[in-house]
C-alpha positions as CSV (number, residue, x, y, z in Angstrom):
1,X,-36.4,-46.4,-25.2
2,X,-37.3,-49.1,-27.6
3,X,-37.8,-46.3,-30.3
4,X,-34.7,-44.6,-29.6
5,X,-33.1,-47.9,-30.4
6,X,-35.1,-48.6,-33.6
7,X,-34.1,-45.3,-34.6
8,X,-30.9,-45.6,-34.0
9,X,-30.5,-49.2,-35.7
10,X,-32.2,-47.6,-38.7
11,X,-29.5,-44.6,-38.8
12,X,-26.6,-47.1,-38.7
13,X,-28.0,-48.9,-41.7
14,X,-28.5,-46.1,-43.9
15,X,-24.7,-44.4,-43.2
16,X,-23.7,-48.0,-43.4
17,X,-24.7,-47.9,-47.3
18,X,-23.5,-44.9,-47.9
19,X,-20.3,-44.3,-46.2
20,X,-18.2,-48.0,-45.8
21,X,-14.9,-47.3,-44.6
22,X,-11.8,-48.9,-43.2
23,X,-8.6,-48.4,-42.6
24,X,-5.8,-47.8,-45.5
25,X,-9.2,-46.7,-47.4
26,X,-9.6,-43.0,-46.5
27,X,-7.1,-39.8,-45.7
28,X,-6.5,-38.5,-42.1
29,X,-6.2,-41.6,-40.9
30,X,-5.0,-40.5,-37.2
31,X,-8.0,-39.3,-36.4
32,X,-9.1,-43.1,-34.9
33,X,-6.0,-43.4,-33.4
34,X,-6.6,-44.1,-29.8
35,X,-6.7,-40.6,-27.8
36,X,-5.6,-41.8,-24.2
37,X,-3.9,-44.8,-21.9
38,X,-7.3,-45.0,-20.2
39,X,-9.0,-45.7,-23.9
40,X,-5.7,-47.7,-25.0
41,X,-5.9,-49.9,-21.6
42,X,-9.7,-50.9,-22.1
43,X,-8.8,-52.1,-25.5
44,X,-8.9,-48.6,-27.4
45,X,-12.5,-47.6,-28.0
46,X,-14.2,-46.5,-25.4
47,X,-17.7,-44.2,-25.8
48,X,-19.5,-44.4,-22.2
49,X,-17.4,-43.1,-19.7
50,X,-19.0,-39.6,-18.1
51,X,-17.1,-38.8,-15.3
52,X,-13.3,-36.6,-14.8
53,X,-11.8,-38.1,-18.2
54,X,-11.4,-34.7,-20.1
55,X,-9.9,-36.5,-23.2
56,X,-13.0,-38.9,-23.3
57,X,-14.6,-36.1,-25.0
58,X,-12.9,-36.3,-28.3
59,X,-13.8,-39.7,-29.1
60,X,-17.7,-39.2,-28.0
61,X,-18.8,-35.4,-27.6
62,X,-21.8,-36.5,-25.7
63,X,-19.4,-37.8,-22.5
64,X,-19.0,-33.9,-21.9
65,X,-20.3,-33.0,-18.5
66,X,-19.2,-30.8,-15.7
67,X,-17.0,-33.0,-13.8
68,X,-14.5,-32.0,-16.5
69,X,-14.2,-28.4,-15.9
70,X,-11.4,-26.8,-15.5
71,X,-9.3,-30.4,-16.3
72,X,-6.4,-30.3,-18.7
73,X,-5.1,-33.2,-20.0
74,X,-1.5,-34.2,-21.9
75,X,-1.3,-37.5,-23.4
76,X,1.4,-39.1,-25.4
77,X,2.3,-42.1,-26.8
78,X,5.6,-43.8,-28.5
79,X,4.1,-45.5,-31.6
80,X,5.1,-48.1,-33.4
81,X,8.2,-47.6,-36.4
82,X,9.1,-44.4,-33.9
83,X,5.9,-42.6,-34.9
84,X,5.4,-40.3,-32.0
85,X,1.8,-39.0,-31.5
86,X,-0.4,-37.2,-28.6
87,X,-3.1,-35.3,-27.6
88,X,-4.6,-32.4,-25.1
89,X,-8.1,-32.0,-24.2
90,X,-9.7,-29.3,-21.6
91,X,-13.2,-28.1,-20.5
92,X,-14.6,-25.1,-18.9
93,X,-18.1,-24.9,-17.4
94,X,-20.2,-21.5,-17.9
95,X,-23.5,-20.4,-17.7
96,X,-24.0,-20.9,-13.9
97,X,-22.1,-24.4,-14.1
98,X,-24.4,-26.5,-16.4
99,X,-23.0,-26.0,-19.9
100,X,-19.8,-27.2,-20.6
101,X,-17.4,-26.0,-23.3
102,X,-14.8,-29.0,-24.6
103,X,-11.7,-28.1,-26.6
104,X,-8.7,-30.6,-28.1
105,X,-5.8,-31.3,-30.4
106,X,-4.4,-34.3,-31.9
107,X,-1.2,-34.3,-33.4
108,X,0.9,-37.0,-34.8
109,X,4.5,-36.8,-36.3
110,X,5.7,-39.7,-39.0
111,X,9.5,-38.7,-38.5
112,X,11.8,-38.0,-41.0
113,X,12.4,-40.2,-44.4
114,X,15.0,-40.4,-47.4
115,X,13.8,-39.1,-50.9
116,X,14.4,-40.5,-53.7
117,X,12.9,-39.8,-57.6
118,X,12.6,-42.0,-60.5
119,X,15.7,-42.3,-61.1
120,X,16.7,-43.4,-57.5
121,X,18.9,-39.9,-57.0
122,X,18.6,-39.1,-53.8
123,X,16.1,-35.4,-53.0
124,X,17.4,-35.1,-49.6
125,X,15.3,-35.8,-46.5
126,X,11.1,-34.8,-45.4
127,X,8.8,-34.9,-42.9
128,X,5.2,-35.5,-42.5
129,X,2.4,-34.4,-39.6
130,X,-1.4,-33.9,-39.1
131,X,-3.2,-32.1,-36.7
132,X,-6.7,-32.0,-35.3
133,X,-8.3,-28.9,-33.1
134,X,-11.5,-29.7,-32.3
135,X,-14.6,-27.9,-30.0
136,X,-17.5,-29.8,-28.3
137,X,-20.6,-29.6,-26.4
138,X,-23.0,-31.9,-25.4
139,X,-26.6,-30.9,-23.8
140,X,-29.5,-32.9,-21.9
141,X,-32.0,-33.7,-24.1
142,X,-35.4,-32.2,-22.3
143,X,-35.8,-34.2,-18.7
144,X,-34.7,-37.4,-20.1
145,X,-31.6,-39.9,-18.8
146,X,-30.3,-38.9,-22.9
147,X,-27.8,-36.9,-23.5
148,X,-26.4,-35.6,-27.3
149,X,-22.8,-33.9,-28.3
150,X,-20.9,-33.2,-31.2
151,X,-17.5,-31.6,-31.9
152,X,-16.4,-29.7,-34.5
153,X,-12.9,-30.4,-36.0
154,X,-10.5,-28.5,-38.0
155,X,-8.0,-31.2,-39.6
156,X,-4.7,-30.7,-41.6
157,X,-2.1,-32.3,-42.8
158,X,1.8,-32.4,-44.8
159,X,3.5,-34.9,-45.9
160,X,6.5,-33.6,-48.0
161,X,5.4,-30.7,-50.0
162,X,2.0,-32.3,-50.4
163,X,-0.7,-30.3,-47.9
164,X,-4.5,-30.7,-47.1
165,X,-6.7,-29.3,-45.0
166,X,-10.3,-30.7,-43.6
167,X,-13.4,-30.4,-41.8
168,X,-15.4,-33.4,-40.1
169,X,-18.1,-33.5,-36.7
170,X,-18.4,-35.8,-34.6
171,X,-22.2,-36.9,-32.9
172,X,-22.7,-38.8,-30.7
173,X,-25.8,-39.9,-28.2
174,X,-25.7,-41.1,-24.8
175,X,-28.4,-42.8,-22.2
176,X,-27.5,-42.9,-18.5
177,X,-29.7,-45.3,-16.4
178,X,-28.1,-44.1,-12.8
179,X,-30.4,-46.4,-10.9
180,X,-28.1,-49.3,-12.5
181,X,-25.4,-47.5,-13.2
182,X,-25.3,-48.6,-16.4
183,X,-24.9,-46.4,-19.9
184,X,-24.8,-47.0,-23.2
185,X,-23.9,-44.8,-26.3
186,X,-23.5,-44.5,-30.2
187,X,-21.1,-42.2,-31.7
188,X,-20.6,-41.2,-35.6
189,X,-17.3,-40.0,-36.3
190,X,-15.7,-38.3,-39.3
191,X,-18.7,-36.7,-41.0
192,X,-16.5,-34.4,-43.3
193,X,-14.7,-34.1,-46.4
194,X,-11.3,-32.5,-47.3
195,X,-11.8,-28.1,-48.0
196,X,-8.6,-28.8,-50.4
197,X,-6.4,-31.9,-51.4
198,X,-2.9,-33.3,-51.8
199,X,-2.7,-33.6,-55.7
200,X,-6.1,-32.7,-56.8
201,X,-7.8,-36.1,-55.9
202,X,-10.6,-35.9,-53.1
203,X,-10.0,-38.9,-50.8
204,X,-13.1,-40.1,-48.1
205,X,-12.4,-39.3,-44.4
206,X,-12.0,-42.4,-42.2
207,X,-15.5,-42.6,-41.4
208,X,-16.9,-44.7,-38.2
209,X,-20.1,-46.2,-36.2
210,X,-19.4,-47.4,-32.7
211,X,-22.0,-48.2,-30.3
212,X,-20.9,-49.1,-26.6
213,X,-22.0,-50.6,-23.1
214,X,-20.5,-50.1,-19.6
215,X,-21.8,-50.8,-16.3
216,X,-20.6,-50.8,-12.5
217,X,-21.0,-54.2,-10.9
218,X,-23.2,-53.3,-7.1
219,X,-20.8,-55.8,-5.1
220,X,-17.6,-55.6,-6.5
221,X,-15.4,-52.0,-7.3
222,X,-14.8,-53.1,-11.2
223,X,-16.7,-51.4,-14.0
224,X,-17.0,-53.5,-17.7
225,X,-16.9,-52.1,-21.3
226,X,-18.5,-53.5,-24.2
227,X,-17.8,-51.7,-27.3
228,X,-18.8,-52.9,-31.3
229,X,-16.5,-50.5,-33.5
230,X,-16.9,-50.1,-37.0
231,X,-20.3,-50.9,-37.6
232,X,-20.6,-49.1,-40.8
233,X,-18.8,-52.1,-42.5
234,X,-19.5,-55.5,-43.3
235,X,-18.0,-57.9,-43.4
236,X,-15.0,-56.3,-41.6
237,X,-12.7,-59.2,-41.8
238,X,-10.6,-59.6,-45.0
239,X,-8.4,-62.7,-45.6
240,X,-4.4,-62.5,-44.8
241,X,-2.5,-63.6,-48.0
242,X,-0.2,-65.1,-45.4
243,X,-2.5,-67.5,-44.6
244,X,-3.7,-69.4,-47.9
245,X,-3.2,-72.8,-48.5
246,X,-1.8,-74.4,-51.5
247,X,-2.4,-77.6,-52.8
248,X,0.2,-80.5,-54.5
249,X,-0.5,-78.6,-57.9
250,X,0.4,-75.0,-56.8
251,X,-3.1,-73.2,-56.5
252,X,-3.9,-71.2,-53.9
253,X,-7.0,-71.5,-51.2
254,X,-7.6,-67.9,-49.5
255,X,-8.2,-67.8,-46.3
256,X,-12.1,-67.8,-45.2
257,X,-13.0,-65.2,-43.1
258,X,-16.4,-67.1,-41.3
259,X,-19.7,-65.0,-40.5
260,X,-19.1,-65.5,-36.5
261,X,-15.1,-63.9,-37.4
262,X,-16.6,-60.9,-38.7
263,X,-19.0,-60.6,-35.8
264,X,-16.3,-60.8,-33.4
265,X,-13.8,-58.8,-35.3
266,X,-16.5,-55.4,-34.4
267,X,-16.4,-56.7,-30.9
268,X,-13.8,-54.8,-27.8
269,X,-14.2,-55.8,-24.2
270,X,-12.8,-53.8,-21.0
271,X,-12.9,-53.9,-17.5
272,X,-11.7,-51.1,-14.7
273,X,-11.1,-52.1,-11.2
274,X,-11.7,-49.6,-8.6
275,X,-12.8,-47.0,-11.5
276,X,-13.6,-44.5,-8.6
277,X,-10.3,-44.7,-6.5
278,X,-7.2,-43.2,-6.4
279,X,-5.9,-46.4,-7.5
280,X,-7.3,-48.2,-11.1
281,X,-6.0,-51.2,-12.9
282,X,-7.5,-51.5,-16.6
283,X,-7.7,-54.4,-19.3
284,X,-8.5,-54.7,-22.4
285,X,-9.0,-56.8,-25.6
286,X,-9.4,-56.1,-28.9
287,X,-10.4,-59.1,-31.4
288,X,-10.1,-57.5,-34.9
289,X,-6.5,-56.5,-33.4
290,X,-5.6,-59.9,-31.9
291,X,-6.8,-61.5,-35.5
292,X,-5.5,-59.2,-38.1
293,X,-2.1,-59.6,-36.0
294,X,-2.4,-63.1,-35.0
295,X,0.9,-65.0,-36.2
296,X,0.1,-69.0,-37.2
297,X,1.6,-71.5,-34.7
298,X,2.4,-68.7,-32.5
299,X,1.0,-67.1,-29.3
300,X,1.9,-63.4,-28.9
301,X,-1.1,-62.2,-27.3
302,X,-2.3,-59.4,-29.9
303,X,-5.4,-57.4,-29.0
304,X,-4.0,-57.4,-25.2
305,X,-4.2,-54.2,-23.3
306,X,-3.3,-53.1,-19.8
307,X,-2.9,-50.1,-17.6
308,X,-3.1,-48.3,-14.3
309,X,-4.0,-44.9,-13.1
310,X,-2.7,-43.1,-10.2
311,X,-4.3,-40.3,-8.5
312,X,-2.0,-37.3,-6.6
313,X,-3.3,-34.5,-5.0
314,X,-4.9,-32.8,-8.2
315,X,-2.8,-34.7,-11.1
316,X,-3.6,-37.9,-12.1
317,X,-1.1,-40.0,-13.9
318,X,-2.1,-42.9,-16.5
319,X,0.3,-45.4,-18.3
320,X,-1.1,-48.5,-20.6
321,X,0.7,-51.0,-22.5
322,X,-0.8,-52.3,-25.5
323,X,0.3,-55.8,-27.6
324,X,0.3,-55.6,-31.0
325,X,2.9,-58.2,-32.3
326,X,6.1,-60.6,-30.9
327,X,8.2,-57.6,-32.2
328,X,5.7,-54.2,-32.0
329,X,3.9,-52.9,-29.1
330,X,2.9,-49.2,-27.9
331,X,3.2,-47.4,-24.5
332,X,0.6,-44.4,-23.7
333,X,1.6,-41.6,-21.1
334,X,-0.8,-39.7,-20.2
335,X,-1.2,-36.5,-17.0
336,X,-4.6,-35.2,-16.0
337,X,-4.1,-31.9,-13.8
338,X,-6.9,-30.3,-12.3
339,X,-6.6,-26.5,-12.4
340,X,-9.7,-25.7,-10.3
């Protein structure tokens, strides 16, 4: 165990110095987008859950198992600026039921805008999309409680005439102690590049290191979540123009962004009440969200996330609300059918 972790640790370092990404620094951009309400209620990145949750396999391939056979899921969710985006996930199990085949799409619509040229004469109006298929499969790895996945994904993309098209895998690793019900998983996401570009530039796919923690409590029907995203980068926190202070002779103090705000700013918590029941309530909390959208002198409750899950006869209906500013939030939709 302590050499799995070594190794690990080791494997996060080197892809830390040679792939640092963030957001608003690479193409395909959607592809972190949060896949589900059960994901967007426990804060929006979560890598450990192994159970029904069909759609948990595109964010870690190595979740895969064969309580997900034959489920289909639809998920949907309005965005924010009217961006609409969603996603399907379903599994079959073969080979006498102990392999499981995973299959997805992502897809995510930016609406319609105005064109202009140079000259400000208007070109009439365009669109933009990007889609993700993607296949996984995860496998036990020999007699051990550790399990490894990966999916395969076919990405592309338009916006106005421009066009690009992409390949990436995701890996991911998983241990499942069942004696405390407790697992724990690390997941690389976005190990690609783009097959052809926009305009001739080749731009870095949004690139990711999460490693997560969940555990049922023994006395009480609530499981936790503990999940450290983006641990490729550091430091993760950048200072907020809107924040710097000026002094009586006009120059300007950035904001500092302090070693224990960066730590935290990796750092997403969850919890699940009655995770096995008909009935859930979820909650989440993001801190780089709840920072990079905190208002000054204001409490608007960024980084908050809620939802609840209903089960009915073989569908299973999900909603989560999720705070993003006084005037922006997002609502997720999501139906889980089983077809067995």
């Amino acid at each position: 165990m302590i050499r799995t972790i070594t190794t690990v640790c080791f494997l996060v370092f080197f892809i830390k110095t040679s792939f640092s990404q963030v957001g608003g620094e690479s193409t395909y951009q959607f592809l972190n987008l949060i896949s589900s309400p059960r994901q967007a209620a426990l804060g929006g990145k979560v890598i450990t859950n192994v159970d029904y949750d069909v759609t948990q396999g595109l964010y870690n391939p190595a979740t895969i198992n064969v309580e997900m056979d034959n489920q289909l899921a639809l998920n949907y969710t309005s965005y924010l600026g009217g961006i609409g985006y969603g996603s399907a996930a379903y599994a079959y199990t073969i080979d006498r039921r102990t392999q499981t085949i995973h299959g997805g799409v992502t897809y995510i619509n930016y609406g319609s805008f105005d064109g202009y040229d140079e000259n400000g004469v208007s070109t009439g109006s365009f669109s933009g999309s990007e889609t993700a298929l993607s296949v996984g499969y995860a496998t036990q790895i020999g007699y051990s409680d550790f399990y490894a996945g990966a999916n395969l994904k076919l990405i592309t993309s338009k916006l106005e005439q421009y066009s690009s098209f992409g390949v990436a895998v995701d890996l991911g690793l998983l241990y499942i102690n069942n004696n405390l019900d407790f697992n724990a998983a690390v997941v690389v996401r976005n190990l690609g590049s783009q097959i052809t570009t926009y305009a001739g530039l080749r731009e870095p796919l949004p690139f990711e290191v999460d490693f997560g923690m969940s555990q049922t409590l023994q006395h009480v029907p609530l499981r936790w979540h503990m999940t450290f995203e983006n641990l490729q980068e550091w430091p993760i926190g950048r200072p907020n123009p809107a924040r710097a202070t000026s002094d009586l002779e006009g120059n300007q103090t950035q904001e500092k962004v302090s070693f224990f705000n960066n730590a935290f700013r990796h750092l997403i918590l969850g919890a699940e009440l009655f995770p096995d029941k008909g009935f859930n309530i979820r909650l989440g909390y993001s801190f780089r969200r709840a920072e990079e959208l905190r208002i000054l002198e204001q409490r608007n409750f960024s980084g908050l996330s809620f939802g609840v899950g209903i089960k009915m006869n073989k569908m299973r209906f999900s909603y989560s609300h999720a705070r993003y500013t006084s005037a922006s939030n997002a609502s997720f939709f999501g139906l889980q059918i089983d077809l067995q």
